[in-house]
N, C-alpha and C positions, 0 to 999 in steps of 0.2 A: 626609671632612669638606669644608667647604666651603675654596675656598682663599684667597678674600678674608674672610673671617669669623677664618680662625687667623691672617692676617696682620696683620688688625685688634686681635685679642685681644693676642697681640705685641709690637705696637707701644706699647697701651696700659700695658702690664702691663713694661714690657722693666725700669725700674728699682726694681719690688719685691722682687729676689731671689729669685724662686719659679721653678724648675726648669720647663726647657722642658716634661720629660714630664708635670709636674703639671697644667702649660694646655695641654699638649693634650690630657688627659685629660675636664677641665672642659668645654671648648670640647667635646668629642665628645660629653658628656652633655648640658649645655645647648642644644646646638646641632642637635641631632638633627632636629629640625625645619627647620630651613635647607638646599634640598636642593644638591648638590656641585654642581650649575650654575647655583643661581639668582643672577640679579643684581637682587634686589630692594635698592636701599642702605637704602629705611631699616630694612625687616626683618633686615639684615644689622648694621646701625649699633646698633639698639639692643640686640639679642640682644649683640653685644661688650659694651655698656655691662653688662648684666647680669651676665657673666661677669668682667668689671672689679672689679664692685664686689665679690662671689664673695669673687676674688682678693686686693681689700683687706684682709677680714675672714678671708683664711686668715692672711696677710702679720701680721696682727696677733697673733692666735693664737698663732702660731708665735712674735714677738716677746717677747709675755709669759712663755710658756710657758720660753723659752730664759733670760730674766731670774728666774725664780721658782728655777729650778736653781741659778742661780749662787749662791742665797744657801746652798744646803745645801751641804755635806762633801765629800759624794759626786761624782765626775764625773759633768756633766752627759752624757745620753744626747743625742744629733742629734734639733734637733724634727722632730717629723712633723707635714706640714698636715694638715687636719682635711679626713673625707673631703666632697667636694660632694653637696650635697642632689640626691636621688634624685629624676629627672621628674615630674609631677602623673602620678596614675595613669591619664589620656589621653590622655600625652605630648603636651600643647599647654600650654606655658607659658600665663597669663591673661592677658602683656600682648600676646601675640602671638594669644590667640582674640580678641579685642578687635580689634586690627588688620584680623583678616580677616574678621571679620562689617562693619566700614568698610567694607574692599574687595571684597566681595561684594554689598552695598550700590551700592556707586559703581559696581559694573560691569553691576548690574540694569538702573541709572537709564540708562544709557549706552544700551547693550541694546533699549531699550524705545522712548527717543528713539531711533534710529536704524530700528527697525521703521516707527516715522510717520512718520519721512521717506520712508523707500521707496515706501508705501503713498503719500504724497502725490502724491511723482517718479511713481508710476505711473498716479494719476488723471491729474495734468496731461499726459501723453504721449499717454493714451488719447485727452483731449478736445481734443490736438491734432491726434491724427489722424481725427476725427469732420469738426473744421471742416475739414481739408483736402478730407475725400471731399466736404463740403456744398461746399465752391469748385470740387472738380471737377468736379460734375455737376449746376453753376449752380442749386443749391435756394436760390430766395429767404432774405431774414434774415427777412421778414416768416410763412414758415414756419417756422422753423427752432427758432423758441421754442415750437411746439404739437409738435413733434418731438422722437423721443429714439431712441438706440441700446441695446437690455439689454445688459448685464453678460454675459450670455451667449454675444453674439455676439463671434465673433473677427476672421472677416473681415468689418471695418468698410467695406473700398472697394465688396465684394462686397455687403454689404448696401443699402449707399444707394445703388447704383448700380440694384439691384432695385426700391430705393423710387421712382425717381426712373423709372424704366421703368413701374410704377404709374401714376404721377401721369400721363404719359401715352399712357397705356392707355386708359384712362379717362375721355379726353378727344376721341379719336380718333372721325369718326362711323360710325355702324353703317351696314352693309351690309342691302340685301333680306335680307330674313330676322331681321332681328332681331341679325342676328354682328355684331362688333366686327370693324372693319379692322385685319390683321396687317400691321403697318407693317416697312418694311425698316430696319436697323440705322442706315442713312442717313437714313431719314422720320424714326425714332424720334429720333436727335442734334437733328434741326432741327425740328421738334415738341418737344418740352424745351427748346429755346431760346427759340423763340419763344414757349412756354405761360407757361415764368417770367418773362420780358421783359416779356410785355404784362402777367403778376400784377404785378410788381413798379412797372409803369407809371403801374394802376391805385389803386397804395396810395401 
Protein backbone atom coordinates (compact mmCIF):
# COMPACT_ATOMS: atom_id res chain seq x y z
CA UNK A 1 0.00 0.00 0.00
CA UNK A 2 0.82 3.27 -0.34
CA UNK A 3 2.49 4.85 2.69
CA UNK A 4 1.21 8.40 2.60
CA UNK A 5 -2.32 7.32 1.49
CA UNK A 6 -2.58 4.70 4.98
CA UNK A 7 -1.11 7.56 6.97
CA UNK A 8 -3.69 9.80 5.65
CA UNK A 9 -6.60 7.47 6.11
CA UNK A 10 -5.14 7.30 9.90
CA UNK A 11 -5.12 10.37 10.64
CA UNK A 12 -8.45 10.98 9.22
CA UNK A 13 -10.25 8.27 10.70
CA UNK A 14 -7.86 7.90 14.22
CA UNK A 15 -11.26 9.12 16.47
CA UNK A 16 -13.89 6.76 15.13
CA UNK A 17 -13.12 3.67 17.01
CA UNK A 18 -12.50 1.33 14.05
CA UNK A 19 -9.68 -1.07 14.42
CA UNK A 20 -6.34 -0.29 12.78
CA UNK A 21 -6.78 -3.76 10.74
CA UNK A 22 -10.18 -2.77 9.42
CA UNK A 23 -8.43 0.68 7.64
CA UNK A 24 -6.10 -1.01 6.57
CA UNK A 25 -8.01 -3.36 5.02
CA UNK A 26 -10.38 -0.67 3.38
CA UNK A 27 -7.34 1.42 2.45
CA UNK A 28 -5.86 -1.76 0.42
CA UNK A 29 -9.14 -2.25 -1.36
CA UNK A 30 -9.90 1.17 -2.25
CA UNK A 31 -6.68 2.12 -2.79
CA UNK A 32 -5.53 -0.29 -5.02
CA UNK A 33 -5.14 1.99 -7.56
CA UNK A 34 -2.76 4.42 -5.85
CA UNK A 35 0.63 2.93 -6.71
CA UNK A 36 3.22 2.34 -3.21
CA UNK A 37 5.50 5.30 -4.71
CA UNK A 38 3.30 7.57 -6.10
CA UNK A 39 3.17 11.01 -4.86
CA UNK A 40 0.51 12.28 -6.77
CA UNK A 41 -1.32 14.51 -3.29
CA UNK A 42 -4.37 15.07 -4.89
CA UNK A 43 -5.00 11.51 -6.05
CA UNK A 44 -3.71 10.53 -2.86
CA UNK A 45 -5.96 13.16 -0.76
CA UNK A 46 -9.08 12.43 -2.30
CA UNK A 47 -8.84 8.58 -2.60
CA UNK A 48 -8.31 9.12 1.73
CA UNK A 49 -11.36 11.33 1.56
CA UNK A 50 -13.27 8.20 0.01
CA UNK A 51 -12.06 5.79 2.37
CA UNK A 52 -13.07 8.51 5.21
CA UNK A 53 -16.31 8.56 4.38
CA UNK A 54 -16.39 4.37 3.94
CA UNK A 55 -15.27 4.55 7.31
CA UNK A 56 -18.14 7.01 8.64
CA UNK A 57 -20.84 4.77 7.44
CA UNK A 58 -19.11 1.65 8.93
CA UNK A 59 -18.50 3.68 12.28
CA UNK A 60 -22.35 4.14 12.09
CA UNK A 61 -23.45 0.81 11.37
CA UNK A 62 -21.62 -0.57 13.95
CA UNK A 63 -23.20 2.22 16.35
CA UNK A 64 -26.63 1.26 15.56
CA UNK A 65 -26.32 -1.97 15.26
CA UNK A 66 -24.51 -2.11 18.95
CA UNK A 67 -27.66 0.05 20.36
CA UNK A 68 -30.55 -2.24 18.71
CA UNK A 69 -28.77 -5.21 20.95
CA UNK A 70 -28.86 -3.41 23.94
CA UNK A 71 -32.60 -3.26 24.05
CA UNK A 72 -32.99 -7.11 23.67
CA UNK A 73 -32.23 -9.79 26.86
CA UNK A 74 -29.86 -11.52 25.27
CA UNK A 75 -26.10 -10.38 25.41
CA UNK A 76 -25.12 -8.34 22.95
CA UNK A 77 -22.71 -10.10 20.49
CA UNK A 78 -19.23 -7.54 19.46
CA UNK A 79 -20.52 -5.61 16.16
CA UNK A 80 -18.89 -6.26 13.26
CA UNK A 81 -18.36 -3.47 10.52
CA UNK A 82 -19.86 -4.17 7.57
CA UNK A 83 -17.68 -5.56 4.88
CA UNK A 84 -16.27 -2.52 2.22
CA UNK A 85 -17.68 -2.26 -1.28
CA UNK A 86 -15.90 -4.51 -3.54
CA UNK A 87 -13.81 -2.41 -6.61
CA UNK A 88 -15.76 -1.24 -9.84
CA UNK A 89 -15.30 -4.44 -11.96
CA UNK A 90 -12.18 -2.23 -13.76
CA UNK A 91 -10.75 -1.50 -10.57
CA UNK A 92 -10.64 2.24 -11.39
CA UNK A 93 -12.83 3.96 -9.02
CA UNK A 94 -15.00 6.90 -11.35
CA UNK A 95 -13.74 9.76 -9.53
CA UNK A 96 -10.26 8.78 -10.15
CA UNK A 97 -10.96 7.80 -14.13
CA UNK A 98 -12.27 11.26 -14.25
CA UNK A 99 -8.98 12.61 -12.81
CA UNK A 100 -7.02 10.88 -15.25
CA UNK A 101 -8.64 11.38 -18.45
CA UNK A 102 -7.91 15.45 -16.93
CA UNK A 103 -4.61 14.46 -16.74
CA UNK A 104 -4.14 12.84 -19.84
CA UNK A 105 -5.74 15.65 -21.33
CA UNK A 106 -3.24 18.18 -19.62
CA UNK A 107 -0.43 16.22 -20.62
CA UNK A 108 -1.36 15.92 -24.58
CA UNK A 109 -1.77 19.73 -24.44
CA UNK A 110 1.66 20.04 -22.92
CA UNK A 111 3.18 17.46 -25.28
CA UNK A 112 1.91 19.14 -28.27
CA UNK A 113 2.98 22.69 -27.20
CA UNK A 114 6.18 21.69 -26.61
CA UNK A 115 6.69 19.80 -30.11
CA UNK A 116 6.07 23.66 -31.63
CA UNK A 117 8.38 24.92 -29.84
CA UNK A 118 11.06 22.76 -30.88
CA UNK A 119 10.00 22.90 -34.42
CA UNK A 120 10.03 26.61 -34.09
CA UNK A 121 13.68 26.65 -31.97
CA UNK A 122 14.73 24.65 -34.91
CA UNK A 123 13.59 26.94 -37.90
CA UNK A 124 14.93 29.91 -36.12
CA UNK A 125 18.65 28.36 -35.80
CA UNK A 126 18.47 26.94 -39.26
CA UNK A 127 17.66 30.65 -40.63
CA UNK A 128 20.36 31.76 -38.44
CA UNK A 129 22.72 29.96 -39.79
CA UNK A 130 21.71 30.64 -43.58
CA UNK A 131 22.22 34.47 -42.76
CA UNK A 132 25.59 33.66 -41.21
CA UNK A 133 27.06 31.63 -44.37
CA UNK A 134 25.07 34.84 -46.58
CA UNK A 135 27.58 37.22 -44.27
CA UNK A 136 30.24 34.97 -44.86
CA UNK A 137 30.57 34.75 -48.21
CA UNK A 138 29.37 38.63 -48.82
CA UNK A 139 26.05 37.54 -50.99
CA UNK A 140 24.25 40.93 -51.30
CA UNK A 141 20.76 41.44 -49.18
CA UNK A 142 19.72 42.72 -52.56
CA UNK A 143 20.10 38.86 -53.63
CA UNK A 144 19.38 37.18 -50.94
CA UNK A 145 15.38 37.50 -51.05
CA UNK A 146 15.30 35.85 -54.70
CA UNK A 147 17.49 33.06 -52.72
CA UNK A 148 16.78 30.18 -50.70
CA UNK A 149 18.50 27.09 -48.94
CA UNK A 150 15.95 23.45 -49.22
CA UNK A 151 15.20 21.77 -46.35
CA UNK A 152 17.33 19.12 -47.68
CA UNK A 153 20.39 20.54 -47.34
CA UNK A 154 22.61 20.12 -44.37
CA UNK A 155 25.60 21.62 -44.85
CA UNK A 156 24.44 25.10 -45.15
CA UNK A 157 28.20 26.82 -45.06
CA UNK A 158 29.08 24.24 -47.84
CA UNK A 159 26.15 24.99 -49.94
CA UNK A 160 26.32 28.79 -50.28
CA UNK A 161 29.77 28.80 -50.35
CA UNK A 162 29.10 26.59 -53.68
CA UNK A 163 26.61 29.18 -54.58
CA UNK A 164 28.58 32.10 -54.21
CA UNK A 165 31.48 30.26 -56.28
CA UNK A 166 28.65 30.19 -59.13
CA UNK A 167 27.80 33.59 -59.09
CA UNK A 168 31.48 33.90 -59.87
CA UNK A 169 31.92 31.57 -62.19
CA UNK A 170 29.97 33.01 -64.28
CA UNK A 171 31.12 36.14 -64.37
CA UNK A 172 34.75 35.45 -64.96
CA UNK A 173 35.67 36.17 -68.98
CA UNK A 174 36.09 33.30 -71.23
CA UNK A 175 39.12 32.15 -72.73
CA UNK A 176 40.13 31.51 -76.66
CA UNK A 177 37.93 28.94 -77.19
CA UNK A 178 34.97 29.57 -75.80
CA UNK A 179 36.29 28.11 -71.68
CA UNK A 180 35.61 29.89 -68.85
CA UNK A 181 38.83 31.01 -66.78
CA UNK A 182 39.64 28.71 -63.77
CA UNK A 183 40.31 31.13 -61.34
CA UNK A 184 42.49 30.56 -58.40
CA UNK A 185 41.04 30.26 -54.78
CA UNK A 186 42.66 33.78 -54.42
CA UNK A 187 40.95 35.16 -57.82
CA UNK A 188 37.81 33.50 -56.82
CA UNK A 189 37.70 35.37 -52.84
CA UNK A 190 38.57 38.81 -54.68
CA UNK A 191 36.29 38.29 -57.65
CA UNK A 192 33.12 37.76 -55.17
CA UNK A 193 34.16 40.83 -53.59
CA UNK A 194 34.51 42.79 -55.81
CA UNK A 195 31.27 41.15 -58.12
CA UNK A 196 28.89 41.94 -54.81
CA UNK A 197 30.49 45.22 -54.05
CA UNK A 198 29.98 46.74 -57.21
CA UNK A 199 26.14 44.78 -57.31
CA UNK A 200 25.50 46.04 -54.20
CA UNK A 201 26.81 49.69 -55.47
CA UNK A 202 24.68 49.65 -58.23
CA UNK A 203 21.36 49.12 -56.40
Amino acid sequence: MNKTLTEKVKAKCKDMGLSEEYLNGVTQMLGGNIADDSTDEAAIEACANQIMEIAKASQGEATRWAQKQKSKTEPPAPPTPPTPPAPQPDGEPEWFKVYREKNDKRMKTLEDENTLLKQQRTASERQANITAAFDKYKVPAFLRQHLSVPDSVTDIDAHVAKMAQDFVTHNLPEEAGGQKKVASREETEAAADAFFKAQTKSN
